[in-house]
N, C-alpha and C positions, 0 to 999 in steps of 0.2 A: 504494500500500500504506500503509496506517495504519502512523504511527510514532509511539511514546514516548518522550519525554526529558524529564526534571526533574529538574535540577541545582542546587545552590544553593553559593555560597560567598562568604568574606570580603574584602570590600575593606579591607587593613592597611597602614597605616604601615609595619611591620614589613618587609612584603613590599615596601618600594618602590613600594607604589601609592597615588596621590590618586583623593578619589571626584569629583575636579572632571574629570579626564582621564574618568574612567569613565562620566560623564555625556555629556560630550561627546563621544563615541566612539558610545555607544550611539541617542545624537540626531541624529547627522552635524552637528554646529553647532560654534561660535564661540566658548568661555568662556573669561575669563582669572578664574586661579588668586590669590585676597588671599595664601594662605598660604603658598607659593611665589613668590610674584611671575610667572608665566608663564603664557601666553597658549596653549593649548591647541584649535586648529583642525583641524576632522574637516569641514569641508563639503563637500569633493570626494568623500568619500564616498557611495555609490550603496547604494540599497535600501533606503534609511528612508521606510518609507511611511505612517509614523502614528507621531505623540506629544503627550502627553500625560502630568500631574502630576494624581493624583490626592490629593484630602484630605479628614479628616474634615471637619463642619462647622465645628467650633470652631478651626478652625485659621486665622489671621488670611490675608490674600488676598496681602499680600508673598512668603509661600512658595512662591503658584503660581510664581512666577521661577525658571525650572532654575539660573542663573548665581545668585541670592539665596539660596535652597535652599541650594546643596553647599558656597556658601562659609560660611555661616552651621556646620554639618557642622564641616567644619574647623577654624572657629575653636573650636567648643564644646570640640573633645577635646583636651587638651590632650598626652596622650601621645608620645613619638616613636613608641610600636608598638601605638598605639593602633586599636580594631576602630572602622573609619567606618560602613561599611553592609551589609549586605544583599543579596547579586547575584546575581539569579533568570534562567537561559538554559529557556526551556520548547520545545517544539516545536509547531509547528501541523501543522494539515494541508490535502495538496497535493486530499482530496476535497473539501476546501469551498471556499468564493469568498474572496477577499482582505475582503469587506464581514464575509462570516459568519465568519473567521477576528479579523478584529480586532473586533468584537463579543462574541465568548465571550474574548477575551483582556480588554475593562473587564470585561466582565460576572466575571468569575472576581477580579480584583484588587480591584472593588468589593465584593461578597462575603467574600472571606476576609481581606484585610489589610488594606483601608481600616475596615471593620467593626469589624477588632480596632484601631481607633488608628492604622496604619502611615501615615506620608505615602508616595506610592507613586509615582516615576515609572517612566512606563511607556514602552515605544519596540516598535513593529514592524518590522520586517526583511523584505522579500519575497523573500530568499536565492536569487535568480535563480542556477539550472545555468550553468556556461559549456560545460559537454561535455552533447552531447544526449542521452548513452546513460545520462547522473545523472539522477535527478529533485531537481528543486528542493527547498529546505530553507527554508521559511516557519517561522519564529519571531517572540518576542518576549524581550525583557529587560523586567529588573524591579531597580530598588532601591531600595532602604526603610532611611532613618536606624535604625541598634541603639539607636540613644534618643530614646523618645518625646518626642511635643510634648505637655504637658500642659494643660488647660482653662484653666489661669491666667495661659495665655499666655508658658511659659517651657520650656525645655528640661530634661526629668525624667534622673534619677540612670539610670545604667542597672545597676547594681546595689545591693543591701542585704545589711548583714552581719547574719549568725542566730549567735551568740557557740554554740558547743558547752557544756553545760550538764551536771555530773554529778548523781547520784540525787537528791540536797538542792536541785540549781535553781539552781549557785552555777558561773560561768563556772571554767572549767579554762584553765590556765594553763601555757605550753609554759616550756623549758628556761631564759628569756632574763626569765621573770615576765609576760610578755606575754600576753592574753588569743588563744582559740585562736579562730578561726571560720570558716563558710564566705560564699563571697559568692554569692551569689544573684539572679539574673536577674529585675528587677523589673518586666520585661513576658512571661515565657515564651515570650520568642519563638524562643529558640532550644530548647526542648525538642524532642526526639528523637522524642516521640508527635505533637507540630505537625506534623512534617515529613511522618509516615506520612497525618495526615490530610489536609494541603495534595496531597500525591498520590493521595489517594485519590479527593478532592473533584476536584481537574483531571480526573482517568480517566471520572468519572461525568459530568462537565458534559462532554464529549467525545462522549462515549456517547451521550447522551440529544440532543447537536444529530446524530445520524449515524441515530437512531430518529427525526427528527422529518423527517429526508430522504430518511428508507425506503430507507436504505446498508446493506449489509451488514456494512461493516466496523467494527471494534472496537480499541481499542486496554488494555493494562490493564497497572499499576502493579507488579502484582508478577514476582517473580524467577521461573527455569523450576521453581525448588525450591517456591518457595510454591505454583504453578500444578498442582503438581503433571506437569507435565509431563518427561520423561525423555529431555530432549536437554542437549548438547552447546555451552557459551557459546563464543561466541569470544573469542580474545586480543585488548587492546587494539590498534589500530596506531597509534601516535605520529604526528607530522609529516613526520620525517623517511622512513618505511613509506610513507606513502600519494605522499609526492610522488615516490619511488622508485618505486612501482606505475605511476602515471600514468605516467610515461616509459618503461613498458616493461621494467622491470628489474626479476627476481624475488626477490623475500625469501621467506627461510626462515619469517616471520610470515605473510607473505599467502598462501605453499601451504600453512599448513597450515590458514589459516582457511578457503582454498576447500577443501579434503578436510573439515573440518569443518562448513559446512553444505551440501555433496553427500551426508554421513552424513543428517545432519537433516532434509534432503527426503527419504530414499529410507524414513528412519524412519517419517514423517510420514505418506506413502501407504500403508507396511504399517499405520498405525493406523488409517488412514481404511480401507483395506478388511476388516481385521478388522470394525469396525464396521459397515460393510456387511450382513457375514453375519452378525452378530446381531441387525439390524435386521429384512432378508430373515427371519431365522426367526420372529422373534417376529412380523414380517406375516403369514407365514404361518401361525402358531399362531390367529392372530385369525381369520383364513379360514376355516382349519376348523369353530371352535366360531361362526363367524359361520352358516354355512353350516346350521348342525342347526338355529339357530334363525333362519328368517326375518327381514329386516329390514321396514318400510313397503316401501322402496327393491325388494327383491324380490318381494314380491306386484304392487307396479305392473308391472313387468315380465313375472314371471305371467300376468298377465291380459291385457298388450299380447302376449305369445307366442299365447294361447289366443284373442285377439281375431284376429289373423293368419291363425290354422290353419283348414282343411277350404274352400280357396276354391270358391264356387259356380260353375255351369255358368250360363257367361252366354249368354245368346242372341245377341248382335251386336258389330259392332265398336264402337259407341259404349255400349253397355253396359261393355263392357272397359275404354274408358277413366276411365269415372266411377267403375268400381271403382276403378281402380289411382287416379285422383287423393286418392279418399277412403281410401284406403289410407295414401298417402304424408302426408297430412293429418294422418292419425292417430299417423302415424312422428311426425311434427315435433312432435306436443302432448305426446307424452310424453317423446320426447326432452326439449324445454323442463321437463317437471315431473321430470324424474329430475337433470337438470340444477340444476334450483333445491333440490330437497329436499340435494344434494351439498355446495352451497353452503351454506346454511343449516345444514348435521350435523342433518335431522329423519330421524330412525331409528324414529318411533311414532307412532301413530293421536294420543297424549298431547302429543308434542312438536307435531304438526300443529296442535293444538286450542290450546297456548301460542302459539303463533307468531300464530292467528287473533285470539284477546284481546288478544294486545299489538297486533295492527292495526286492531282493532277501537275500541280505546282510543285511540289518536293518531287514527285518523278522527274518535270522535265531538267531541275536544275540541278539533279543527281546525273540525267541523262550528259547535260551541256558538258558538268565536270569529267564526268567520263571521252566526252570527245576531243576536250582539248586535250585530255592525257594521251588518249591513243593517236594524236595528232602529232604531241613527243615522241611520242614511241616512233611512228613513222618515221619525223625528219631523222632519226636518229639511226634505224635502219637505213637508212637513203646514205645518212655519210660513214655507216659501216661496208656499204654494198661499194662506194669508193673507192674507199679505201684497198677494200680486196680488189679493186679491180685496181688498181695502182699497183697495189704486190702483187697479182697474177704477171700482168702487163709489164712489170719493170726490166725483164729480160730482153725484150720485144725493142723495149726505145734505145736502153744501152748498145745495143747490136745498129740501131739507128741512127745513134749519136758517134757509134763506132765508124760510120765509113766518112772518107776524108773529101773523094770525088761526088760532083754534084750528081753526077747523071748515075751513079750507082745512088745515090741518095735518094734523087726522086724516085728510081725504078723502084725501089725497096719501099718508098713511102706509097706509092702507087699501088705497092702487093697487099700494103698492110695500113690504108689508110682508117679504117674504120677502128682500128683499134688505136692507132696513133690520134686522133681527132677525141675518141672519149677518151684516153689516157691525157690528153690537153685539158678539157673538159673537167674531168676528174679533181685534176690537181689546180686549177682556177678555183674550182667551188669548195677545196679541203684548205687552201692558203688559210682563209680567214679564221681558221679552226684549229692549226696549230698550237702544239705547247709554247714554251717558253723555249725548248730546245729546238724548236724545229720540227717535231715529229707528229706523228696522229696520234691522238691521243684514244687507242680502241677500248686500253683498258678502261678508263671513266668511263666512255659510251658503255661500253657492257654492265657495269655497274648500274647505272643511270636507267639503261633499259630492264635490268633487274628490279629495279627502285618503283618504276613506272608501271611493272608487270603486278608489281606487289599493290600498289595503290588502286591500279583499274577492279585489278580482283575483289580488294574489302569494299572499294565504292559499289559492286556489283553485287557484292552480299546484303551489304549495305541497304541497297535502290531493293532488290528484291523481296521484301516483305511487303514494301508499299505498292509492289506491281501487282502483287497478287490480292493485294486487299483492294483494289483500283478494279481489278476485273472482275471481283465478287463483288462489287457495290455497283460497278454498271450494272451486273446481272438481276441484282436486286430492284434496281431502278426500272430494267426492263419488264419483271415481274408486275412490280408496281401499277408500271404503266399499261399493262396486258389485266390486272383488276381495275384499275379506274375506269379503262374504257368497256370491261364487263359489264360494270355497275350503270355505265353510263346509256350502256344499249338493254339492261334491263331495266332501266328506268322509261327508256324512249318508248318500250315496246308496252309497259305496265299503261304509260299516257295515252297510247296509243289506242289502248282498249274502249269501245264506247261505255257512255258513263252510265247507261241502265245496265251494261253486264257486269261494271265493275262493283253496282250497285246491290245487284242481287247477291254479285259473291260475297259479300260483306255480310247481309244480310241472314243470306239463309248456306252458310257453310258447307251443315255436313248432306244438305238437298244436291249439292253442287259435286260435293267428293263421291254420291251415289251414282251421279248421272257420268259421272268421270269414268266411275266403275262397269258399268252399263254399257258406255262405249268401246270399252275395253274391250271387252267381252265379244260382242258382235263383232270388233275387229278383229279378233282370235278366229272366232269364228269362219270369217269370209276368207282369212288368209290359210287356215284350214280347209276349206275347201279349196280351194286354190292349188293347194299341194296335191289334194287327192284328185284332182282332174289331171295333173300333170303327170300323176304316179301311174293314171290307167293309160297315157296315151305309150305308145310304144316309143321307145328309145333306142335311136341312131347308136350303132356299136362304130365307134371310133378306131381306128387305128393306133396301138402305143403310140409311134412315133409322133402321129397325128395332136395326141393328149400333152408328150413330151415337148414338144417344140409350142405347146400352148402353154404350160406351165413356165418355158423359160421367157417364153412373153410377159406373163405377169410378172414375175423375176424382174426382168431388165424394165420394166415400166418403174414399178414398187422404188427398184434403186436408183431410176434417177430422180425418182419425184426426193428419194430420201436425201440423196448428194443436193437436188436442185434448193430445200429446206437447209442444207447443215451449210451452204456455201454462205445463203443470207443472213444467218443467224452469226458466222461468224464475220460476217461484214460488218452486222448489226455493232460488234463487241469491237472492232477493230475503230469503227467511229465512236 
């Protein structure tokens, strides 16, 4: 369970306390005290799992020293009841790792009070349970000198006097002749608005690591009064309370604090279930007026209902099955598209059409990236392919540059001008591409086009989830639009109907599903008869071959009507 705690208070002379003991308590370590003279050892202490002094920059590197630090502290104040520091008890939490706990603990002290000036050390606690039935108590401590270290490398005032000042501007003056004034805090660090936003600031950076680890829980700063919510605090229990509980011994504090949050749970659930039934009604209110008006989501449906209905008379047992596989087929694609339209909240023919541009958009510009690379790649093949032809070729020109007479030169250039013309060629278009030494540089190219092989591929992997989710969302659209214009030709045709039939149907129902039946009937009838006229007339005995070369007519008809279907449909998908 998320818990909150941020506590702050003064380490005082006053009180009997040194900030050198405070240090060393909170670090489990070993410092001896200038100001007292004594030697203050905590290292048998258990559960210090992380420390660390944090400082601005300008603060010289001797302060990182915890035992240089606090006695430094001590010396400056000169006070017997003087305020030393700053002591911050915050809570962690038992959902995150001891890594991600003491990370949001620099991260929050870097932030808020090294930021503002604060030298800051800091110590973690892994506040291991000794009883299994507790859960552990992960914290941190924090203390921070009440007087700044200034830029100039010295120890600042921690307070300035503002003299009280009447109408003319002229100090006033108490009973004694003495000028009046207040003292005033010359780093604000104690104001009372700090404090509300150091806690506000801890709750949020809590918050936002418990969102970044898709937790559900929460924890937050203010009171049940701020919160608005309408329970019941409990009473403090002292030390003396809780070690009395542990042992089994009951106090009039700790029954009443259990009777007080057995109040607060059974509260809690009556609020949670009230809200319930308001939630429930207000779903329902949606339902209703969802209901009058159609969503996308319910026309697909529609139309997979009406795709369903009036199953044919099949002739055989493997007929039956190729229906019902394309049936269940059919099951699963809409399933999948009523499924994704859910996820995605597309409720419109509009939203469908948004969803396609924005897929449309990251494909082409995944496409674009992809061609400029293989466009690299080419030019880069084009001065590998050169190159080779350069060191294929280089025998060819040496032997050409070898002869001394012209007329054996031309005859030779004449045998072999086509390779001498691209070996010129060649070495024009590879100049501008040399090293530093002169040479072709193939090794880089080979790299480069390794590099480029590498990139087109993840862009490819990349672009591929969005192409396919591209050509399931046109097909859904296609669907779509294959129920709207159902609906819209079974609306035309219902208008269609004159208004005394549509009248009667209304009226008298189940007169209307009789005479439906009625006609049925008679039409069974007549088409029975119809068979048995045809069954007594004598029947042309055909030729196999005759049958066979009819059967491969129907054949070649069936598949081109199927091809002349499956060419438009993927045209359809291609636009």
């Amino acid at each position: 369970m998320a818990l909150y705690h941020f506590s702050i208070k003064q380490v005082s002379r006053g009180k009997g306390q040194t900030v050198v003991n405070s240090a060393a308590y909170i670090s489990g370590q070993k410092l001896y005290n200038d100001y007292y003279g004594q030697t203050h050892d905590y290292t048998k202490k258990s559960g210090v799992v992380f420390t660390e002094i944090l400082t601005p920059e300008y603060v010289p590197e001797r302060l990182t020293d915890r035992e240089t630090l606090w006695n430094e502290v001590e010396k400056i104040e000169k006070g017997k009841r003087a305020q030393l520091a700053y002591s911050f008890d915050i809570a962690l939490q038992n959902e995150l790792t001891l890594d991600e706990n003491i990370e949001l603990a620099r991260t929050f002290c870097q932030e808020q009070f090294v930021a503002r000036g604060m030298i800051v050390d800091l110590a973690v606690h892994e506040g291991k349970s000794k009883n299994e039935d507790e859960p552990d108590n992960p914290h941190f401590h924090v203390l921070a000198p009440i007087r700044a270290f200034t830029e100039d490398g010295s120890w600042g005032n921690k307070q300035k006097r503002e003299y009280v000042l009447d109408e003319d501007g002229n100090r006033i003056k108490d009973a004694k002749g003495k000028d009046i004034f207040n003292a005033v805090s010359t780093t604000g660090w104690n104001d009372p608005e700090l404090l509300k936003e150091w806690r506000r600031a801890w709750t949020e950076k809590v918050n936002e690591k418990f969102r970044e680890c898709h937790m559900a829980a929460r924890i937050d700063h203010r009171s049940y009064k701020e919160q608005g919510i309408d329970l019941i605090p409990t009473i403090h229990e002292g030390y003396e309370v809780r070690a009395m509980e542990k042992k089994g011994i009951k106090t009039v504090i700790g029954e009443l604090n259990r009777a007080i949050r057995q109040f607060n749970q059974m509260f809690i659930s009556l609020k949670e279930s009230i809200q319930w039934m308001k939630t429930a009604y207000e779903e329902m209110k949606v339902e209703l007026d969802r209901r009058q008006n159609p969503t996308l989501l319910e026309s697909l449906q529609d139309y997979y209902d009406k795709k369903t209905q009036g199953r044919p008379q099949l002739p055989n047992f493997y007929a039956e099955m190729k229906w019902r596989g394309k049936n269940l087929s059919n099951l699963q694609e809409f399933a999948k598209s009523i499924n994704y339209l859910q996820i995605h909240k597309i409720e419109t023919m509009e939203d469908l059409q948004e969803r396609i541009d924005e897929l449309n958009g990251v494909v082409s510009v995944s496409k674009k990236e992809i061609s400029e690379k293989r466009e690299q790649l080419k030019k880069l093949e084009n001065l590998q392919k050169m190159a080779e032809v350069i060191k294929t070729n280089q025998p060819l020109i040496d032997e050409y540059n070898h002869f001394f007479f012209p007329k054996k030169r031309e005859k030779y250039y004449q045998q072999h001008k086509k390779e001498i013309n691209y070996y010129r060629k060649c070495e024009r278009e590879l100049k501008q591409y040399l090293d530093k030494n002169g040479k072709v540089p193939t090794a880089r190219w080979k790299r480069e086009k390794e590099e480029l092989w590498s990139v087109i591929e993840e862009l490819k992997a990349d672009n591929q989830p969005y192409q396919d989710e591209l050509a399931f969302v046109k097909k859904v659209q296609s669907c779509a639009d294959i129920a709207r214009r159902d609906r819209e030709m079974a609306e035309a045709d219902t208008s269609g109907r004159s208004e005394e039939k549509r009248e009667k149907q209304v009226k008298f129902p189940a007169f209307h599903a009789a005479q439906t039946e009625v006609n049925l009937e008679e039409k069974s009838k007549v088409e029975q008869q119809t068979v048995n006229q045809t069954e007594q007339k004598p029947e042309k005995k055909n030729s196999i071959r005759k049958q066979l070369a009819e059967k491969k007519k129907e054949c070649e008809e069936r598949d081109a009507k199927q091809q002349t279907v499956r060419k438009k449909r993927n045209y359809d998908m291609s636009l």
